[in-house]
MIMI-400270 format. One record per residue (C-alpha): residue number from 1; x, y, z; chain. Coordinates in Angstrom, 3 decimals, decimal comma. Layout:
MIMI-400270
<resi=NUM	east=X	north=Y	up=Z	chain=A>;
...
end
This chain:
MIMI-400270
<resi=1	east=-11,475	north=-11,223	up=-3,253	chain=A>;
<resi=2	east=-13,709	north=-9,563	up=-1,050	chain=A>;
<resi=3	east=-15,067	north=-6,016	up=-0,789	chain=A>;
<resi=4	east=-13,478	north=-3,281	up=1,622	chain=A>;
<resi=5	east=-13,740	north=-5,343	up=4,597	chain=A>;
<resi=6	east=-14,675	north=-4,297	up=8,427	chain=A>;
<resi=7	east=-12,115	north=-6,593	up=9,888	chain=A>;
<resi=8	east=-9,244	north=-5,397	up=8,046	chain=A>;
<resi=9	east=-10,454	north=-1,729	up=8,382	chain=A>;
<resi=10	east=-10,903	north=-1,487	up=11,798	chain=A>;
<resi=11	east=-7,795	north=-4,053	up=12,161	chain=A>;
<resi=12	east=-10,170	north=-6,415	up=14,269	chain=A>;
<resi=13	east=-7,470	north=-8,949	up=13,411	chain=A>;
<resi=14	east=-4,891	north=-7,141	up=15,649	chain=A>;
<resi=15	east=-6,574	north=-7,546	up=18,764	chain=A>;
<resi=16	east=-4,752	north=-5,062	up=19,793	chain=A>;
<resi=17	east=-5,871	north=-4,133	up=23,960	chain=A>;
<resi=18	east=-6,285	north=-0,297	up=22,802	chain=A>;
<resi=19	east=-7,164	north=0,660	up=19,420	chain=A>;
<resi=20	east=-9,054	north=3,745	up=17,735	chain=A>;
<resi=21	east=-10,129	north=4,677	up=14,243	chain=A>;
<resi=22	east=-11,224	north=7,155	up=12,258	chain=A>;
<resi=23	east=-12,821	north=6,739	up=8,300	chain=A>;
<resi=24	east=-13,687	north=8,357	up=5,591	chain=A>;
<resi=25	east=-16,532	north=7,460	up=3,707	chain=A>;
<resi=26	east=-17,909	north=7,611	up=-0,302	chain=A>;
<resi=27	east=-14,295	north=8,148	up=-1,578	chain=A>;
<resi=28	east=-14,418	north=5,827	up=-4,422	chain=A>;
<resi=29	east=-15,987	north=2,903	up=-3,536	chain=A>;
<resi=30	east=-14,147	north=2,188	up=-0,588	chain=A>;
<resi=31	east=-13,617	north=4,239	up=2,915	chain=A>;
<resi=32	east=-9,661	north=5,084	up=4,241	chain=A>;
<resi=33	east=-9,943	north=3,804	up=8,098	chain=A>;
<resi=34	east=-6,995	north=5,594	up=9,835	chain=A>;
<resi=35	east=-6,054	north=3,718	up=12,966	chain=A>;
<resi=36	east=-4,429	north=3,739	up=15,688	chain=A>;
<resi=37	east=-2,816	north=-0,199	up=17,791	chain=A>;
<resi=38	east=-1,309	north=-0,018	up=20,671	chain=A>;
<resi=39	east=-0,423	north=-2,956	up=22,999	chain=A>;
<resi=40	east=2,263	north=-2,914	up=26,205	chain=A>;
<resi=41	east=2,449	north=-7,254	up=26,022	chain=A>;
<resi=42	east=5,764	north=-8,477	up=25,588	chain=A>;
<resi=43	east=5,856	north=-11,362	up=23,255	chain=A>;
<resi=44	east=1,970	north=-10,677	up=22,037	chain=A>;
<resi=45	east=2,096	north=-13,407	up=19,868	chain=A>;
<resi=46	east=0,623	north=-14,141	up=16,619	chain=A>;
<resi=47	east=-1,499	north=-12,197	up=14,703	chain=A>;
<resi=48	east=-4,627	north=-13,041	up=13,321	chain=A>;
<resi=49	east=-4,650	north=-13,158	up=9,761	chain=A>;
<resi=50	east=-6,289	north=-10,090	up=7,812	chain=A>;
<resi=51	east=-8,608	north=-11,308	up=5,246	chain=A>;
<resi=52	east=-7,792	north=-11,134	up=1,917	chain=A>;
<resi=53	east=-8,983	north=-8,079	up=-0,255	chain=A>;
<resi=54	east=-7,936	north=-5,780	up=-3,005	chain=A>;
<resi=55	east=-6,481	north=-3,359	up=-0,914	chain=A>;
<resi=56	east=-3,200	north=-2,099	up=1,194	chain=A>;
<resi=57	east=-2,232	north=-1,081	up=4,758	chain=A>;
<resi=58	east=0,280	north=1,469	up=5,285	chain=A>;
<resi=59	east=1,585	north=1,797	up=8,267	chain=A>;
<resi=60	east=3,967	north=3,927	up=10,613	chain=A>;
<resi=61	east=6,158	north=2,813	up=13,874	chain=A>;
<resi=62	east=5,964	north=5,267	up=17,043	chain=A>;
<resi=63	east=7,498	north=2,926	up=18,788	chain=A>;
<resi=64	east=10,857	north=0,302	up=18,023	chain=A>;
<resi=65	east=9,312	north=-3,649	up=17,916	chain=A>;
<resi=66	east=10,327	north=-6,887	up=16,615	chain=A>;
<resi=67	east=8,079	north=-8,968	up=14,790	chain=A>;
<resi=68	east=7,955	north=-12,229	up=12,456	chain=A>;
<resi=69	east=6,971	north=-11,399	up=8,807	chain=A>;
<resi=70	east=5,356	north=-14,521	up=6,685	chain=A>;
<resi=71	east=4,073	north=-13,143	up=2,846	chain=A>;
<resi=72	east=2,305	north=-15,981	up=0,756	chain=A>;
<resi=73	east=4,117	north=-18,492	up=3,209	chain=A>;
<resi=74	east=7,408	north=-17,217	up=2,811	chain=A>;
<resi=75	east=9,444	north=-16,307	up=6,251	chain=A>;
<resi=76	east=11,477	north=-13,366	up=6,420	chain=A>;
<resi=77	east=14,096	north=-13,473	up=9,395	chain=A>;
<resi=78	east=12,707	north=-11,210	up=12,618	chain=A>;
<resi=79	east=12,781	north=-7,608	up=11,649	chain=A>;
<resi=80	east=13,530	north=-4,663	up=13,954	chain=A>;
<resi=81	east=11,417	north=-2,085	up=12,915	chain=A>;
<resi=82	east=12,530	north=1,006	up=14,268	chain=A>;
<resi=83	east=10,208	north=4,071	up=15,583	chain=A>;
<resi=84	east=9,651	north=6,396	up=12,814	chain=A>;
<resi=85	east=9,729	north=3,309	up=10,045	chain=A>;
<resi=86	east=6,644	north=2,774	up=8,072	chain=A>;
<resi=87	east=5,688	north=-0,222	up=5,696	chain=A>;
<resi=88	east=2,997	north=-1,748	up=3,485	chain=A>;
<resi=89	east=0,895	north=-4,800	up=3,591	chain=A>;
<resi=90	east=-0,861	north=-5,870	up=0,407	chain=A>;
<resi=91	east=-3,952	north=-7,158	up=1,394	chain=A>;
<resi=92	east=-4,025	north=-9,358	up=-1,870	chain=A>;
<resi=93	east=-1,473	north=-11,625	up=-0,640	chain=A>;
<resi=94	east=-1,474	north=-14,183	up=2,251	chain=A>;
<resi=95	east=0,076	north=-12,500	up=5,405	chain=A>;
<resi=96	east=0,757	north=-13,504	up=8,906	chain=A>;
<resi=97	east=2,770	north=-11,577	up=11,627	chain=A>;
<resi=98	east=4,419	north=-13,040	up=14,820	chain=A>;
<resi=99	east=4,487	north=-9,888	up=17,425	chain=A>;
<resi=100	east=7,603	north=-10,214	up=19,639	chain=A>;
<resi=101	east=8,031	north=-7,056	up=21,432	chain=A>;
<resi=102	east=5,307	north=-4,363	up=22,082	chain=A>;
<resi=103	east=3,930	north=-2,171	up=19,320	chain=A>;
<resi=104	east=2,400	north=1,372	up=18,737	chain=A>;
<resi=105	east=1,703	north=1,708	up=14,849	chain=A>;
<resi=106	east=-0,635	north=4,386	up=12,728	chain=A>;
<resi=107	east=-2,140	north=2,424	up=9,766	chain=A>;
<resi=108	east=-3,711	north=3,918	up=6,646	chain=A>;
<resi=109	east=-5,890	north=1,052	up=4,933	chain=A>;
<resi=110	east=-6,308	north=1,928	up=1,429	chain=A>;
<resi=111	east=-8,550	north=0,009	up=-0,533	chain=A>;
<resi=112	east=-7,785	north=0,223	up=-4,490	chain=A>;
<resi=113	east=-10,901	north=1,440	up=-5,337	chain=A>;
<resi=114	east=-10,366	north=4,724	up=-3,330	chain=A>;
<resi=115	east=-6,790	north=5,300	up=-4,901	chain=A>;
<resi=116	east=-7,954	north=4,980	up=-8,114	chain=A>;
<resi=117	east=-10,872	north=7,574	up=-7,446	chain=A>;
<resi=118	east=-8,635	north=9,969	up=-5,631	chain=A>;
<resi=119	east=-6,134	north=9,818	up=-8,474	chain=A>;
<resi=120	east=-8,918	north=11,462	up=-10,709	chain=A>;
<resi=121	east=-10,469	north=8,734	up=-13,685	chain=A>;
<resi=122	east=-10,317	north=5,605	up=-13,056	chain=A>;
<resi=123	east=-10,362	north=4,662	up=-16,717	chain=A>;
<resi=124	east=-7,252	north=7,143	up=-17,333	chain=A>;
<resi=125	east=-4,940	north=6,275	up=-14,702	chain=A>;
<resi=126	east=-4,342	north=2,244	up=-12,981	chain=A>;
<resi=127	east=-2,453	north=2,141	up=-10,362	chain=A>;
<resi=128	east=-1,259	north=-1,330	up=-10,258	chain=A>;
<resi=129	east=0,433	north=-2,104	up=-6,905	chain=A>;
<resi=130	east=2,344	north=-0,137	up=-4,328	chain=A>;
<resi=131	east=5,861	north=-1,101	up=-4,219	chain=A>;
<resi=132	east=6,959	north=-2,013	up=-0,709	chain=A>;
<resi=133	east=5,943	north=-4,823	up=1,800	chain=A>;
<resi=134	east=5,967	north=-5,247	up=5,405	chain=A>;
<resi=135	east=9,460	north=-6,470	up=5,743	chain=A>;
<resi=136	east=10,260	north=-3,510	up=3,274	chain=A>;
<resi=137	east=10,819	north=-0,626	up=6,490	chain=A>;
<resi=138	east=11,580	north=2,996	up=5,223	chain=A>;
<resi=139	east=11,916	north=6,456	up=6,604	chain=A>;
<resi=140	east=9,455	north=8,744	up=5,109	chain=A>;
<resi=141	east=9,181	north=12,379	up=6,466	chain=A>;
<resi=142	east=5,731	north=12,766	up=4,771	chain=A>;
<resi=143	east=4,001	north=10,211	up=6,232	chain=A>;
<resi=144	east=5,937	north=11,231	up=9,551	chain=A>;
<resi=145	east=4,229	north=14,705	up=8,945	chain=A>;
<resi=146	east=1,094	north=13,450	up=8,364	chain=A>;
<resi=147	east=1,171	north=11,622	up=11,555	chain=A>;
<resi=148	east=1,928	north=14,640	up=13,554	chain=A>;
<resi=149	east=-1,873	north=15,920	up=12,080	chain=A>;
<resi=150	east=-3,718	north=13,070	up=13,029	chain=A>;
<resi=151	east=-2,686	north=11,734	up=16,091	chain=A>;
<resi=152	east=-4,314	north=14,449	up=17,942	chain=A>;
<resi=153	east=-8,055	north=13,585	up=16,491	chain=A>;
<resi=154	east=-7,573	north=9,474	up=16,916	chain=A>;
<resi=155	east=-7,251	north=11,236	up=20,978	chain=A>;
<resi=156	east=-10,373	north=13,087	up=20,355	chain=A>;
<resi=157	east=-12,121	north=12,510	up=17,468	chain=A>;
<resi=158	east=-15,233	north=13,690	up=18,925	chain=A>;
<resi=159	east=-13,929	north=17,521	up=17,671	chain=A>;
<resi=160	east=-13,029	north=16,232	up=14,459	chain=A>;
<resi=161	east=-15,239	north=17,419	up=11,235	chain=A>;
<resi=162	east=-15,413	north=14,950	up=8,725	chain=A>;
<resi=163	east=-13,850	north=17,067	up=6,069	chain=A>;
<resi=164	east=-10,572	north=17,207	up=8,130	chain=A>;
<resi=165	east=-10,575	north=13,227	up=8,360	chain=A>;
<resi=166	east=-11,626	north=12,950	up=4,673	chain=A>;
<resi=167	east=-9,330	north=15,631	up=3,360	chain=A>;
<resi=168	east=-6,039	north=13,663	up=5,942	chain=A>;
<resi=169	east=-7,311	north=10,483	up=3,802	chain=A>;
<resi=170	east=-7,266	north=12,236	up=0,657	chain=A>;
<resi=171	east=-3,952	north=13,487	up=0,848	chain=A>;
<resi=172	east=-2,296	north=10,589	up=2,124	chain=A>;
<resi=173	east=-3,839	north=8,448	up=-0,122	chain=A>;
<resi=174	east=-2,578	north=11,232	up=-3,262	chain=A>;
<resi=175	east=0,901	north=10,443	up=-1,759	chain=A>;
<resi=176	east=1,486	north=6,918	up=-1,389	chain=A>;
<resi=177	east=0,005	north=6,673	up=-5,027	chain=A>;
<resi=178	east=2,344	north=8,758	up=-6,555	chain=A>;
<resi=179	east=5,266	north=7,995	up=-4,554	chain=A>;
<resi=180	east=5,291	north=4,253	up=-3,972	chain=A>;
<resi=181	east=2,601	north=3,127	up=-6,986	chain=A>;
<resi=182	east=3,185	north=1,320	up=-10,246	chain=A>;
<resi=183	east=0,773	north=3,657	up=-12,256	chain=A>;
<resi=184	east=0,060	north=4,546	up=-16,016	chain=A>;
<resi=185	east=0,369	north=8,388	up=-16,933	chain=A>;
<resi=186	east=-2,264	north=10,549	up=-16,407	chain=A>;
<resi=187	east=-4,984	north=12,008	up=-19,745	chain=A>;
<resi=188	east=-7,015	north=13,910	up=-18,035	chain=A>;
<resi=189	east=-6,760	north=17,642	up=-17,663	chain=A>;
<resi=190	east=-7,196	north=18,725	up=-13,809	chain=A>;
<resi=191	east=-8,798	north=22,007	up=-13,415	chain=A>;
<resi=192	east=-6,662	north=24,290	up=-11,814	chain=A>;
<resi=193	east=-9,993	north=26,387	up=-10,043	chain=A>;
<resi=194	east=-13,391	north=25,759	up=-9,355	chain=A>;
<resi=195	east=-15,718	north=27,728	up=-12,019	chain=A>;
<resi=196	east=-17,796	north=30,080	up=-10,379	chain=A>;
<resi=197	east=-20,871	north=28,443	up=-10,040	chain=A>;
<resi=198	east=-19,217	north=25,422	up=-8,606	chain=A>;
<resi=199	east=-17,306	north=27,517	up=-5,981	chain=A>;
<resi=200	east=-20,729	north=29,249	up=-5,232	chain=A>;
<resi=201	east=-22,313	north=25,822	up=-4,897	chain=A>;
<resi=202	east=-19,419	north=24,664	up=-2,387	chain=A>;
<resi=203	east=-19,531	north=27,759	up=-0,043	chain=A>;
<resi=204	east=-23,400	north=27,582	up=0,271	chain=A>;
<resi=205	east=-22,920	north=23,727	up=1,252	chain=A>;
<resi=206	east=-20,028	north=24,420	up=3,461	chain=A>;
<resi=207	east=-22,483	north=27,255	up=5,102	chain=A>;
<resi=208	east=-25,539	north=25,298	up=5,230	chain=A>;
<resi=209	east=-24,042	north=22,545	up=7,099	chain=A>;
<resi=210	east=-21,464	north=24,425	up=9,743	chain=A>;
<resi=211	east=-22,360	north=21,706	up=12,436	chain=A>;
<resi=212	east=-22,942	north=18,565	up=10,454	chain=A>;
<resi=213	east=-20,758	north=15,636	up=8,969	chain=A>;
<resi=214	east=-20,331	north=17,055	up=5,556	chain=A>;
<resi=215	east=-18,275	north=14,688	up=3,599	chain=A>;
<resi=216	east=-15,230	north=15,852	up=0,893	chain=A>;
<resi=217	east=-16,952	north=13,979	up=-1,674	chain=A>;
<resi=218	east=-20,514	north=15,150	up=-1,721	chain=A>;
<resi=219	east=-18,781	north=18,582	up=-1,764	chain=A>;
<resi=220	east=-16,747	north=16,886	up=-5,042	chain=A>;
<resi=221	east=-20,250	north=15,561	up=-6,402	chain=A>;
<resi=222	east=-22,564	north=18,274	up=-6,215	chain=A>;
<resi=223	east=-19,631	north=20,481	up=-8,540	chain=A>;
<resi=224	east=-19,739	north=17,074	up=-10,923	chain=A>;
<resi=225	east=-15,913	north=16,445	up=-10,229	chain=A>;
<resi=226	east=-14,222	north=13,456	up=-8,649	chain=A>;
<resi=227	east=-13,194	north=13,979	up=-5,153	chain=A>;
<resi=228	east=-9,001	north=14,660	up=-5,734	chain=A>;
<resi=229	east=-10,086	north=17,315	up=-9,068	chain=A>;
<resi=230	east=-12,610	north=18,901	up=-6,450	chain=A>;
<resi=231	east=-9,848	north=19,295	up=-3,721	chain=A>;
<resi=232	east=-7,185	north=20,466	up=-5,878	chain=A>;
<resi=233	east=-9,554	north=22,764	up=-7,377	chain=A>;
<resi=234	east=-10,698	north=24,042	up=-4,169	chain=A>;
<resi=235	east=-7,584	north=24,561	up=-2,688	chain=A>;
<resi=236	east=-6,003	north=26,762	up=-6,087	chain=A>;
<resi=237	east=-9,375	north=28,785	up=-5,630	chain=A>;
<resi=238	east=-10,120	north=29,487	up=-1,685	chain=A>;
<resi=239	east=-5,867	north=29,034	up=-1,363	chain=A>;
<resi=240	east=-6,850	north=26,657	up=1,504	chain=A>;
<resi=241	east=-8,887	north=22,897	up=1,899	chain=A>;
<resi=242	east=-12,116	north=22,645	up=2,358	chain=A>;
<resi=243	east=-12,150	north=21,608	up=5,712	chain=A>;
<resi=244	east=-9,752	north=25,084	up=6,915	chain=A>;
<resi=245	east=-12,539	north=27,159	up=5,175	chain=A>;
<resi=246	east=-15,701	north=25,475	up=7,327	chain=A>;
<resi=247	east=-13,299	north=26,307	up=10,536	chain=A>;
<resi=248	east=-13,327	north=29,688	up=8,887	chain=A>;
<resi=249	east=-16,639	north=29,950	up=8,726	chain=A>;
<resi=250	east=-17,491	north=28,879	up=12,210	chain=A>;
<resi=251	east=-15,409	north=31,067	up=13,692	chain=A>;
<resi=252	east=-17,021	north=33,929	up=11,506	chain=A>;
<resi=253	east=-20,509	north=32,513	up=12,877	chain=A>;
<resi=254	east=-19,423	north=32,599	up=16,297	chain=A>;
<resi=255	east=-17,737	north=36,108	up=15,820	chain=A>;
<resi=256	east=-21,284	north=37,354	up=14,723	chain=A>;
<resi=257	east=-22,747	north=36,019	up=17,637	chain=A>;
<resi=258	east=-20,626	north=37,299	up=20,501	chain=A>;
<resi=259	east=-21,449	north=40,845	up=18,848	chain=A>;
<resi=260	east=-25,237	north=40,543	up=18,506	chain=A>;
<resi=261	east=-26,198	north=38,404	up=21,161	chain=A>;
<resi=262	east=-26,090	north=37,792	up=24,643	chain=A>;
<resi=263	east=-25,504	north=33,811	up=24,654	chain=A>;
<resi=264	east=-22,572	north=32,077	up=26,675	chain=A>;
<resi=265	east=-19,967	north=31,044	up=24,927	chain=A>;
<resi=266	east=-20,741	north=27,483	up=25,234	chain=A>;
<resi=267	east=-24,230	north=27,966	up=23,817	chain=A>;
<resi=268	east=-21,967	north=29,908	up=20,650	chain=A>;
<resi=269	east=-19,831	north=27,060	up=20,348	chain=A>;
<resi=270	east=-22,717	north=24,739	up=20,204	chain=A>;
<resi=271	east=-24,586	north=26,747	up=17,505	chain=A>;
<resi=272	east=-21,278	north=27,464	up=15,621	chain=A>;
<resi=273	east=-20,648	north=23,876	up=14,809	chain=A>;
<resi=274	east=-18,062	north=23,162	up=18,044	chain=A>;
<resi=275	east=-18,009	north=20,498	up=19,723	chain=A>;
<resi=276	east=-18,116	north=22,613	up=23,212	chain=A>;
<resi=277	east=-16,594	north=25,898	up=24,320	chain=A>;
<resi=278	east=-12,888	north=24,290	up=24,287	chain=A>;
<resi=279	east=-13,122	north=23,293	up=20,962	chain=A>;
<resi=280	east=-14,345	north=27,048	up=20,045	chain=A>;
<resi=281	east=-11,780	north=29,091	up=22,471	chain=A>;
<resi=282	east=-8,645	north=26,343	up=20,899	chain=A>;
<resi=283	east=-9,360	north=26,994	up=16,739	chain=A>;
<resi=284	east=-10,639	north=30,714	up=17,404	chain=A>;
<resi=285	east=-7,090	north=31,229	up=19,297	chain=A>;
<resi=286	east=-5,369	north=29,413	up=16,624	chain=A>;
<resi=287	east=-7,870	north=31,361	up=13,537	chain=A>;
<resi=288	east=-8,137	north=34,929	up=15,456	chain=A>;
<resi=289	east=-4,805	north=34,869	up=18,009	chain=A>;
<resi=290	east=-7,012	north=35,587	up=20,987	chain=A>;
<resi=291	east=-9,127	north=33,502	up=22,816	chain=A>;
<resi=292	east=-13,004	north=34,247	up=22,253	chain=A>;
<resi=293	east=-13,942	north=36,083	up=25,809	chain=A>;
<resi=294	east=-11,261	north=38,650	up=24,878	chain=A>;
<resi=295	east=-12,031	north=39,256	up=21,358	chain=A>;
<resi=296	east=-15,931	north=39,637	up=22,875	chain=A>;
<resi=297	east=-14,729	north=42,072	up=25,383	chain=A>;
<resi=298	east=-13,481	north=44,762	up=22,590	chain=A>;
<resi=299	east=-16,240	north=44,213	up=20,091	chain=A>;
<resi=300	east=-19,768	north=43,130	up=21,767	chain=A>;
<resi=301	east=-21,853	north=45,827	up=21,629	chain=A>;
<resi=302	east=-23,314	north=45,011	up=25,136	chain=A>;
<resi=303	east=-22,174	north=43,986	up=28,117	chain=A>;
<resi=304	east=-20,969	north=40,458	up=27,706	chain=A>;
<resi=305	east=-22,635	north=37,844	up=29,825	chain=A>;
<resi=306	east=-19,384	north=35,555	up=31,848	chain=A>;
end
């Protein structure tokens, strides 16, 4: 079977009229493309197949549908999936899908490879197979929950850091392994904190690169751990995930430069590792509980400029 493939992870075989993805990258071997297919056509029509890989797409319904299942040429009646209903397609077997009604679905695609690395070792823990197909619909809250987080960034993932999508991945991929996989029982010990030189080496990363793409697992790799040790470890030591703490820290940047400088707050949000000054003014609110020009107001130490 092939490699993690392009067309299944950016669904090219939808052909969906409006679709949007986000992906992790270096977890495993493989990258997590969270997506986003939407189309308004009644009776769409068939599907293109996906090709055929050792891998897995989860997926969630925002919206009810109707569709034709075929697994390994076997037909299962017309399924109403229902809004709020997820399922899994195992990439390893033959699938086609007859679209009767109009769709909306988040998908997860999970290649093996990056389950097994977020699981820890992948010579002390084989997950098998995730038990559940596409004709298989269930009501998860989790993966509801999740959904809530990430919708917002597939509408502007220009603001997104890549330790937010890669941490989303992470977690969802942690999940679905544990709750729908056939695995063996874990031997390795996970370390409950990072050590202090590795949570030294972390912070000075996270600092050093406040406005670039800095991925979950060269944080993990730089601390010599695998990438779901490194974010449980993180998280039982800063009592937060990596990518809360570099929001933390941006907002801490631009707090020391509405006190000591004179810059707009666009050119802060800029050098602070925003996207632009509604980016800054939306997570300072959220971090500080005021927007930025009032915080400025009660602690520059000049006038501040409008």
């Amino acid at each position: 079977m092939s490699q993690v493939s392009d067309h299944n992870l950016y669904l090219r075989y939808v052909k969906a009229p409006e679709s949007r993805t986000l992906v992790t990258r270096n977890l495993g071997s493989g990258s997590i493309g969270i997506s986003r297919t939407r189309c308004d056509i009644e009776n769409f029509g068939m599907l293109d197949p996906p090709e055929r890989e050792d891998a897995y797409l989860v997926f969630l319904r925002l919206t009810d549908t109707k569709e034709d299942v075929w697994v390994n040429e076997r037909h299962h009646v017309p399924i109403m999936a229902q809004k709020g209903f997820s399922g899994i397609i195992d990439y390893r077997q033959h699938c086609r899908i007859h679209a009767h009604k109009p769709f909306d679905t988040l998908n997860f695609h999970l290649p093996h490879s990056a389950l097994l690395a977020l699981e820890g070792a992948e010579r002390n823990r084989s997950i098998t197979e995730l038990k559940a197909g596409p004709q298989d619909c269930f009501d998860d809250p989790m993966i509801r929950g999740l959904s809530d987080a990430i919708l917002p960034a597939l509408e502007r993932p220009e603001i997104v850091n890549a330790l937010f999508v890669d941490h989303i991945g992470w977690a969802f991929a942690a999940y679905i392994s544990k709750t729908y996989g056939h695995t063996l029982p874990r031997v390795t010990r996970v370390p409950r904190r990072l050590s202090p030189w590795q949570q030294r080496r972390a912070l000075e990363m996270i600092d050093a690169n406040l406005g670039n793409d800095l991925r979950l697992a060269d944080l993990a790799e730089a601390c010599g751990l695998s990438l779901g040790h490194f974010a449980h470890a993180f998280r039982q030591t800063m009592a937060m995930p990596p990518h809360r703490w570099l929001l933390r820290r941006r907002v801490e940047r631009a707090q020391a430069l509405m006190v000591d400088s004179n810059l707009t707050l666009a050119e802060i949000a800029l050098r602070s590792g925003f996207a632009d000054q509604s980016h800054l003014t939306r997570v300072f609110r959220n971090t500080i509980g005021v927007p930025p020009s009032v915080w400025r107001r009660h602690h520059a130490r000049g006038p501040s400029p409008r």
